[in-house]
N, C-alpha and C positions, 0 to 999 in steps of 0.2 A: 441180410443180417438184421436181428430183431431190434427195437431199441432198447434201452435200457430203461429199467423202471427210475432211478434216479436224474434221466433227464430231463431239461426242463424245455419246454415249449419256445419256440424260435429257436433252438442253438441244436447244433448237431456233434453229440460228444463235447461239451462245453466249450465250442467256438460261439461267437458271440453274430447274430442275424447282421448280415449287415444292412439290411434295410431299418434297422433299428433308430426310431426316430431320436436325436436330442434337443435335449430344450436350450431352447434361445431365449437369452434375458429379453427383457422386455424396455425399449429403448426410454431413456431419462426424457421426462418431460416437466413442463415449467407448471408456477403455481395456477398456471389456467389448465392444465391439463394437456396441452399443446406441445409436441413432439418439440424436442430439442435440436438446435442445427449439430449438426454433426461433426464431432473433434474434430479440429485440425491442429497439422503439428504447429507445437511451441515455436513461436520465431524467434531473433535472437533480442537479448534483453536491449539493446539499440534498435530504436525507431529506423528506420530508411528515411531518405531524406522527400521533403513532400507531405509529414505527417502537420497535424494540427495542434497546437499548442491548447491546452486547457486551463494550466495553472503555469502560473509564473511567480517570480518571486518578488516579493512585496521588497522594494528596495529600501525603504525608508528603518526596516528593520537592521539592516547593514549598521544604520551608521553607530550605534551603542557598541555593535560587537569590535567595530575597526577603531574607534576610539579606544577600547577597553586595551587592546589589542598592540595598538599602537602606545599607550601609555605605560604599560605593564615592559613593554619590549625596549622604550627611553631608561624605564627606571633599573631593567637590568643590565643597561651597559651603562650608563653615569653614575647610580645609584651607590653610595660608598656603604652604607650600612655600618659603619665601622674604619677601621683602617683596616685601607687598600687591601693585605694579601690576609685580613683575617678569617677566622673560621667564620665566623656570625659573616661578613662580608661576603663570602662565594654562596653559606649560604641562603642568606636574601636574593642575590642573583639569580640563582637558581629557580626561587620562588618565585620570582615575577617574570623568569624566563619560562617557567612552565606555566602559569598565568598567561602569557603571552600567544603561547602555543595554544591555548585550550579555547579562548574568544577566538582567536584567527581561525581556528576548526569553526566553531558557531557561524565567524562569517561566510566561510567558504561553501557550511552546508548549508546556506538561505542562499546564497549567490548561484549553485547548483541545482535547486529545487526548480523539477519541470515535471508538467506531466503531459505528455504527448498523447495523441489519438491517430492510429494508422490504422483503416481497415475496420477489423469488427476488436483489434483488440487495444488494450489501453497501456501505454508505458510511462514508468514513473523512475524520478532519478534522484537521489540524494547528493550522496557521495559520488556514486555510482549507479547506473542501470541496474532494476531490478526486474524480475521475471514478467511480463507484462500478464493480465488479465484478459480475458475472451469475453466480450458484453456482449455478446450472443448465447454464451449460456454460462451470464453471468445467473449468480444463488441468492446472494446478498448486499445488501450496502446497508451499512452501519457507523452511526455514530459512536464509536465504544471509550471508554471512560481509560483515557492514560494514566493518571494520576489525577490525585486528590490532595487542595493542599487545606489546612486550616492553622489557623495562629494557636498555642495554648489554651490562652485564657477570651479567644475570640469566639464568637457563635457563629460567622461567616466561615462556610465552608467554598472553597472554587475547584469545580472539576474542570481538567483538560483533557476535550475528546479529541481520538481523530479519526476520520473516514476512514474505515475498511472497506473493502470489495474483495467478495471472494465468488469464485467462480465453482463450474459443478467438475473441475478437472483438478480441485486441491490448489489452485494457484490463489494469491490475497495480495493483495496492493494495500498497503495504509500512507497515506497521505497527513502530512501535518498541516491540519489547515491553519495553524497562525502565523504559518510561514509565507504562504499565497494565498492570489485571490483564485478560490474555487469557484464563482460565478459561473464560468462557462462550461464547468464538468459538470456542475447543475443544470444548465439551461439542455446541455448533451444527454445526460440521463432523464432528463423529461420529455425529449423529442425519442427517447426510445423505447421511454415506458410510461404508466400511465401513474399519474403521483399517489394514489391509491394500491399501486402493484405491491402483494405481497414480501416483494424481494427489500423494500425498505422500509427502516424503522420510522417509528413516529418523528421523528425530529429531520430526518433527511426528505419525509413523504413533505413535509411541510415547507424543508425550504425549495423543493425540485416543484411544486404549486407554486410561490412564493415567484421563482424567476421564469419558470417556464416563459413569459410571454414577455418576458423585462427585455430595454433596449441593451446588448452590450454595449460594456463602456468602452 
C-alpha cells in the first residue's frame, strides 16, 4: 500500500511515532542558578515534636491586652449604666462585653505566636497552625508594609511591616514581628544563606548581617 500524499513524516495514517520525543521543563533553580532541592510533600501544618522554636512571644505585650481585657469584662458585669434592667444599661454591657472579647482575642493571639523550625521547613502559629514554608526552596523574604498610620494634621508617618516568606511551591508565612522576638529566625536565615542572597530585601539583608554572628539571648 502506497502512502498517502497527505501524510506526514513519523506517523503512519496519523497515528502519532511513538518514539516521539517530549519536552521536559527544565527543573527551578535559585538566584545563583543552582538546581533547586526537590518538592516534597507538604507536612501537616503542626510541627512534630522535637522541632526548634524561632520566635516566641514577647510576654510583656500580654499584660495591656489582659488588663484591657479584664477591666472592660468587671465593667460589663457590675457596670450599671443606668438603671438595672434598662435599655442604655444592657446596652453598655454589651459594649464592654464585646470590648472584653476583642483584647482577650489580642491576648490569646501574642500568647499563641510561635514559629517553629522542623527539618528543611518552617511553621508558624497564631491562632492556629499555618501551612509551613520549605527553606530549601525558599523564593523570598520580605519586609512588607502592613499598614500605615499618620495623625491629620501630623508630618510623622509609621509603617507596620511584617516578615513574609514565601517559597517556589506558592506557600507564604508572614509573621508579626511586634509580637516576637525574631532574632533567632534571623540568626537561622543567615546560617542558610548568604546576607547578600537575592531572595532578601534590603531591610531583612541587613538585619540577617546584623545577627548572623550575635550571641543568643
Amino acid at each position: 500500500m502506497s502512502p498517502r500524499a497527505d501524510d506526514e513524516p513519523g506517523t503512519l495514517e496519523g497515528v502519532a511515532d511513538p518514539l516521539e520525543v517530549r519536552r521536559v521543563p527544565p527543573p527551578l533553580t535559585d538566584h545563583h542558578g543552582e538546581p533547586l532541592p526537590a518538592r516534597s510533600d507538604t507536612p501537616d501544618p503542626r510541627p512534630p515534636t522535637g522541632g526548634v522554636p524561632l520566635a516566641s512571644p514577647r510576654l510583656l505585650l500580654l499584660v495591656p491586652w489582659v488588663l484591657l481585657a479584664v477591666g472592660f469584662a468587671y465593667a460589663a458585669l457590675t457596670g450599671d449604666g443606668g438603671a438595672a434592667d434598662s435599655t442604655e444599661a444592657v446596652e453598655n454591657r454589651l459594649l464592654f462585653g464585646g470590648c472584653a472579647l476583642f483584647f482577650a482575642v489580642l491576648a490569646l493571639y501574642v500568647l499563641r505566636h510561635r514559629v517553629v523550625l522542623h527539618g528543611r521547613f518552617l511553621h508558624h502559629r497564631t491562632l492556629v497552625w499555618r501551612s509551613p514554608v520549605d527553606l530549601e526552596r525558599l523564593a523570598s523574604a520580605r519586609l512588607e508594609p502592613l499598614a500605615t498610620k499618620s495623625g491629620p494634621n501630623s508630618p510623622i508617618t509609621i509603617t507596620v511591616r511584617v516578615l513574609v516568606l514565601r517559597d517556589h511551591d506558592g506557600r507564604k508565612l508572614v509573621v508579626d514581628r511586634a509580637n516576637g522576638d525574631l532574632g533567632p529566625l534571623y540568626r537561622e536565615l543567615g546560617r542558610r544563606f548568604d546576607a547578600g542572597d537575592p531572595v532578601f530585601d534590603e531591610r531583612v539583608a541587613a538585619k540577617v548581617d546584623r545577627l548572623r554572628d550575635a550571641p543568643a539571648a
